[in-house]
Phi, psi and omega in degrees: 000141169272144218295324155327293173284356173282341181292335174261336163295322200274321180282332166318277175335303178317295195314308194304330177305331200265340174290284166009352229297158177248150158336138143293148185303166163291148152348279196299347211274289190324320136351265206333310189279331137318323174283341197274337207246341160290315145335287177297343180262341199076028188235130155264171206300242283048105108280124171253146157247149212217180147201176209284343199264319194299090213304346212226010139297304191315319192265332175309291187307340184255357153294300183310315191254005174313155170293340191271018202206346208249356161301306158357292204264325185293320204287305208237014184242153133260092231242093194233139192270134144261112165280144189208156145070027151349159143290133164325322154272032148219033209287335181287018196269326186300145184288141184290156177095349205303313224279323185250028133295315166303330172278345206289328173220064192025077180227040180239016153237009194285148151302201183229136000261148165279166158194141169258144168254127179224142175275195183310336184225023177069042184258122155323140165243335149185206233189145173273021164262125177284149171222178162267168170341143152073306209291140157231189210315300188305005166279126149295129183258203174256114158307117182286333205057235174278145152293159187204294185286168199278340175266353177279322187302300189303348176285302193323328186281323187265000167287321178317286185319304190284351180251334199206189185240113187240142194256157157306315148305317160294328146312320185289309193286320163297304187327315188293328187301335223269330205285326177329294218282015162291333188273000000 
């Protein structure tokens, strides 16, 4: 063969390959798997909605996987991303469904990023929504996002509490982890 065409065939193949991109899972495909790997762990769920632009996903995440925080979080989460609220030239990043999942559980005016805590079979358990006394999940709150102040973090901790088995120490390290991304 001659090097002209193999140079076009390997660039063809390059191009189709980087077009080529595969779908995000649906809302429901990730649910599903999450609940089948949280089941097998004993751990209940994380959903963060998230999108590629947002700085305070960034940090949510770098929290999350910080060393003083991600056994924590490893030990007692399953922890899965929803793209929701892309830039227009990445609208395909989003997972289908996201938008009336998100509505399902009055998160569809929140900033980014939101997140739910769900168990092993997909019963909301909370939110990243502040409420008043008394409200329950179907209220709209004030959405924390990533924690940062000293009151999103201390709701983040008692969400913590009510979800998973978390020690003091492991409390005291996420506050600290967390209270950074206030600076």
């Amino acid at each position: 063969m001659k090097p002209r065409t193999c140079l076009f065939l390997a660039l063809s193949f390059l191009c189709n390959g980087a077009s080529a991109q595969p779908s995000p899972l649906s809302v429901e495909q990730i649910m599903q798997e999450a609940m089948r790997q949280a089941t097998k762990e004993n751990k209940n769920i994380i959903i963060i909605f998230h999108a590629s632009w947002c700085g305070w996903c960034r940090k949510m995440d770098s929290s999350i996987n910080d060393k003083s925080c991600k056994i924590f979080f490893d030990d007692n989460f399953v922890i899965k991303h929803l793209v929701v609220n892309e830039s227009a030239d990445k609208k395909n990043l989003e997972n289908p469904g996201v938008y009336q999942f998100r509505a399902k559980y009055t998160g569809e005016n929140l900033g980014l990023p939101s997140w739910l805590i769900f168990d092993k079979d997909g019963s909301l358990l909370s939110d990243s929504q502040i409420r008043p006394n008394g409200a329950d999940l179907t209220t709209q709150g004030e959405n924390i996002g990533c924690p940062a102040t000293a009151k999103e973090v201390a709701y983040f901790i008692k969400v913590l509490k009510k979800t998973s088995r978390v020690t003091k120490s492991e409390e005291e390290a996420i506050e600290k982890r967390f209270r950074q991304n206030e600076e």
